[in-house]
DODRENMI-539045 format. One record per residue (C-alpha): residue in three letters; x, y, z. Coordinates in Angstrom, 3 decimals, m for minus. Example, Ala and Ser with C-alpha at 12.3 -4.5 7.8 and 13.67 -1.06 7.14 Angstrom:
NODE   aa      east     north        up
NODE  Ala    12.300    m4.500     7.800
NODE  Ser    13.670    m1.060     7.140
***
This chain:
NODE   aa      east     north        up
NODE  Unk    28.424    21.239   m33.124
NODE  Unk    31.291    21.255   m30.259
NODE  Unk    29.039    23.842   m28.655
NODE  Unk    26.005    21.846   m28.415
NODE  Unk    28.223    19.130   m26.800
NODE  Unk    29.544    21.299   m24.356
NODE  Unk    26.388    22.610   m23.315
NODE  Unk    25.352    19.213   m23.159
NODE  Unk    28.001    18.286   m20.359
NODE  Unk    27.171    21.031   m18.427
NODE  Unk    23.517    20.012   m17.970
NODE  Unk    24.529    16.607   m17.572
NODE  Unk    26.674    17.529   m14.933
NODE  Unk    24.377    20.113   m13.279
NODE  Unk    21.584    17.360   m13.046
NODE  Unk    24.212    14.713   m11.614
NODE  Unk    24.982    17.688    m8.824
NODE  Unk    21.775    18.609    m8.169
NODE  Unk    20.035    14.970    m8.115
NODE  Unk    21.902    14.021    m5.284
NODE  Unk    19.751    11.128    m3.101
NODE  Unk    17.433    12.728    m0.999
NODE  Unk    16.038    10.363     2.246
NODE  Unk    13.201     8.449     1.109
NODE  Unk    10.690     7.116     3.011
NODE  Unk     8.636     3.932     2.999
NODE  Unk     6.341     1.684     5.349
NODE  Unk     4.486    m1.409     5.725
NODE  Unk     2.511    m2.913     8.240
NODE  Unk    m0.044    m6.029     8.658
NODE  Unk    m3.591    m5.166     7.806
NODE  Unk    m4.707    m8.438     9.926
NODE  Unk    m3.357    m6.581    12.779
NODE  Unk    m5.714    m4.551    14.867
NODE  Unk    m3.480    m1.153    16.195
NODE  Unk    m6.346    m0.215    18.689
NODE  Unk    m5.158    m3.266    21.586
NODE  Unk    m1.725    m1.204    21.659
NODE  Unk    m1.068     1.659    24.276
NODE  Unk     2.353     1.121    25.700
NODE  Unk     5.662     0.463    24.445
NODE  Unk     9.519     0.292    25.084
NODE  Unk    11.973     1.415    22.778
NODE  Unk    15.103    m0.572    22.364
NODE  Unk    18.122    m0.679    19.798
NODE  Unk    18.830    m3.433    17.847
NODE  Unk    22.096    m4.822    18.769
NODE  Unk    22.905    m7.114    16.191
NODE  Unk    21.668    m4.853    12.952
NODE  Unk    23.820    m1.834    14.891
NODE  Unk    27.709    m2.677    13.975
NODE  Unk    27.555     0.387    11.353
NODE  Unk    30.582     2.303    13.755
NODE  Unk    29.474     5.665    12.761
NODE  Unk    25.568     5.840    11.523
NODE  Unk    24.949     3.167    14.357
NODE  Unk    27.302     4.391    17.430
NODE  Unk    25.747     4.685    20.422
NODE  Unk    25.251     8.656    19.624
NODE  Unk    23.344     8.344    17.127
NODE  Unk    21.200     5.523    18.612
NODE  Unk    20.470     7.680    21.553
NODE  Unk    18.951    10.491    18.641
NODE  Unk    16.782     7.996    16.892
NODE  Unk    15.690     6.961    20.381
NODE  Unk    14.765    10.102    21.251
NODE  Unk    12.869    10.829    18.517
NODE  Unk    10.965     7.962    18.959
NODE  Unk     9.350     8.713    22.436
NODE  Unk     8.381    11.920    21.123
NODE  Unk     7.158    10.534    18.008
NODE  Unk     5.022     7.788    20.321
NODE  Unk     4.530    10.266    22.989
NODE  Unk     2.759    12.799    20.641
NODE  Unk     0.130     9.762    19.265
NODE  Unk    m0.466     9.007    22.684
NODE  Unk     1.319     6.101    22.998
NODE  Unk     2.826     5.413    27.113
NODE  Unk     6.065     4.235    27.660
NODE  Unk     6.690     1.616    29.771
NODE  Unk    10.328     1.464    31.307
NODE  Unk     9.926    m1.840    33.495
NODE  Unk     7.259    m4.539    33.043
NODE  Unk     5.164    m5.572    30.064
NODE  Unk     4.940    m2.640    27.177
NODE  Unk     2.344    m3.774    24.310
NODE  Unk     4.682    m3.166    21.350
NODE  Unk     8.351    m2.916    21.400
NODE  Unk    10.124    m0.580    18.942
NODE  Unk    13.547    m1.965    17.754
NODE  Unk    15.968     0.007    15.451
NODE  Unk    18.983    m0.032    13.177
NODE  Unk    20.772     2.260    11.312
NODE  Unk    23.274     1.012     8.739
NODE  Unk    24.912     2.284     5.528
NODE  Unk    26.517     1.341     2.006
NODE  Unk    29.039     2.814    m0.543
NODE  Unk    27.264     3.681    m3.750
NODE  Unk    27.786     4.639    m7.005
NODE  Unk    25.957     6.955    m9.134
NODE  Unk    27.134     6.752   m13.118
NODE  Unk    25.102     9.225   m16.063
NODE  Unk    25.946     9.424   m19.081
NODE  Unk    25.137    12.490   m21.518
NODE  Unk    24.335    10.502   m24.541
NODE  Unk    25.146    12.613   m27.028
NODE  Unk    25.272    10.475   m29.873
NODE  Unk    22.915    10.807   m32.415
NODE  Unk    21.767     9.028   m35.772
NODE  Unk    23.999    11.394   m37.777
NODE  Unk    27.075    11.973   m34.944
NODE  Unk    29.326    10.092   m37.772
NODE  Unk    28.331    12.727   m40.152
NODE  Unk    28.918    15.285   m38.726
NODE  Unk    31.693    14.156   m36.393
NODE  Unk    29.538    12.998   m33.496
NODE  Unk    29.262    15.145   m29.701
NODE  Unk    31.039    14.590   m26.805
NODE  Unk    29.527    11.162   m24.866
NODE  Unk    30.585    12.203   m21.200
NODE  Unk    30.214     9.330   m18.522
NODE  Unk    30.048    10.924   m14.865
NODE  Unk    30.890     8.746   m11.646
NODE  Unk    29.574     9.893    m8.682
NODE  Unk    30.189     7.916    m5.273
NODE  Unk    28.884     8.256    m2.079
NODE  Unk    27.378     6.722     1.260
NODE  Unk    23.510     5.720     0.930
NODE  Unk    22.356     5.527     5.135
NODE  Unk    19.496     3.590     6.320
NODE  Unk    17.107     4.147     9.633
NODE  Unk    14.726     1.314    10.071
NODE  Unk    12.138     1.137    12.739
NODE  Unk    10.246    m2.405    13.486
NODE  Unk     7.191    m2.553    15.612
NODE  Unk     6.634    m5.564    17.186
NODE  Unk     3.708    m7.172    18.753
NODE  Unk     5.124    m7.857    22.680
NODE  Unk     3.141   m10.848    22.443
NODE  Unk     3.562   m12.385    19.229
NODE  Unk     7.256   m10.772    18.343
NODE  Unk     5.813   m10.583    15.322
NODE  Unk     6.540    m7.191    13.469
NODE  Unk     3.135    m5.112    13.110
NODE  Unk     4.793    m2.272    10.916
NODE  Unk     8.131    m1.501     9.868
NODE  Unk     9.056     1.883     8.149
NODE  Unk    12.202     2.761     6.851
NODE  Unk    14.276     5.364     5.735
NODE  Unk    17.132     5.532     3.127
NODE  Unk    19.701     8.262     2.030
NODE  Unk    22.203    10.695     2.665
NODE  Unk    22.305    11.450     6.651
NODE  Unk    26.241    12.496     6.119
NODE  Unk    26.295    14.899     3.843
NODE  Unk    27.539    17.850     4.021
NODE  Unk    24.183    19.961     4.716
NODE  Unk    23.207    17.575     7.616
NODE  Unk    26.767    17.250     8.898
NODE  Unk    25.937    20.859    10.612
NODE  Unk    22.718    19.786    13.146
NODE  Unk    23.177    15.727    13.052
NODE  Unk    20.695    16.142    16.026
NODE  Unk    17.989    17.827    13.565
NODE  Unk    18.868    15.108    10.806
NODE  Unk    18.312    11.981    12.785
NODE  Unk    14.767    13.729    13.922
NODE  Unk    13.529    14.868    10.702
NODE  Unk    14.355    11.890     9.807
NODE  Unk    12.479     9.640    12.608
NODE  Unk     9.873    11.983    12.074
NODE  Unk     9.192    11.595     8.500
NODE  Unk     8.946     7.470     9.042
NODE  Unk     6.920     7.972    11.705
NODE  Unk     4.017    10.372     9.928
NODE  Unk     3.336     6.906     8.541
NODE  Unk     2.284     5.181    11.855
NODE  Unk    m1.081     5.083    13.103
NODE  Unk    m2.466     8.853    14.369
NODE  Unk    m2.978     7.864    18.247
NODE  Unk    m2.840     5.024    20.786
NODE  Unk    m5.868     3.445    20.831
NODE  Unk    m6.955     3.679    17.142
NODE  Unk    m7.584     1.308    14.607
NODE  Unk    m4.794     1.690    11.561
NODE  Unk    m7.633     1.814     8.731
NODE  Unk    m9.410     4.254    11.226
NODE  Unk    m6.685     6.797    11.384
NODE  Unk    m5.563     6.850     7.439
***
């Protein structure tokens, strides 16, 4: 029966390493809102939501930024550096300790019986990061969508390319905005 319990562990504990956070993705916009009036924009950095000193320094601003024009620049979208731009794309990246905790469970109906498994609780902490991107009407400064991203940007695997990271991450948020400049947001889903 100690076997089973072992074995037990070791899954547990092999799931609890291999389930580690991976960046999810998420969007919403305002359906009211016609996409097709837009053509231009300007991207800036949201000063106040920015204090995070490491996932929001000025480096990695400058990589989410970049991202973004060729994100924009790709749908057709035209930046504007001085004067009016249609929408203005502000964003903030931020982050949180978490904690992960899993328990095996082994207990069963009978565990007193037969003298009962091992119940193994596993604590797992680490930093949960956060990229959001808000589109806002120039006009209105009302946001028209906002997408977001959350999970691990430090680990260890993206700790190599931080550059490549910050894009695949920008990139995956942005697959969810509209196709090309120009285009209605029903039109282009």
């Amino acid at each position: 029966m100690r076997f089973k319990g072992i074995i037990a562990s070791l899954m547990v504990a092999g799931t609890l390493a291999s389930c580690a956070p991976a960046i999810t993705v998420k969007y919403d916009y305002d359906p009211k809102v016609n996409v097709r009036q837009f053509t231009t924009y300007r991207i800036e950095a949201d000063r106040q939501r920015n204090a995070d000193p490491i996932v929001g320094s000025n480096l990695n601003q400058r990589r989410i930024a970049e991202a973004l024009e060729q994100s924009l620049k790709a749908r057709g979208y035209k930046p504007v550096e001085q004067g009016e731009a249609d929408l203005i794309v502000r964003f903030f990246a931020d982050s949180k300790d978490r904690q992960q905790i899993q328990s095996n469970n082994a207990f069963g109906p009978y565990s007193w019986w037969y003298g009962g498994y091992n119940n193994n609780v596993y604590s797992r902490q680490y930093e949960e990061n956060r990229v959001v991107v808000n589109v806002v009407d120039a006009r209105t400064n009302d946001i028209v969508w906002q997408g977001w991203a959350t999970g691990q940007l430090n680990s260890r695997k993206r700790e190599r390319d931080r550059d490549q990271a910050f894009r695949e991450t920008v990139t995956s948020i942005m697959k969810n905005f509209p196709e090309s400049a120009g285009q209605d947001y029903g039109a282009s889903r």
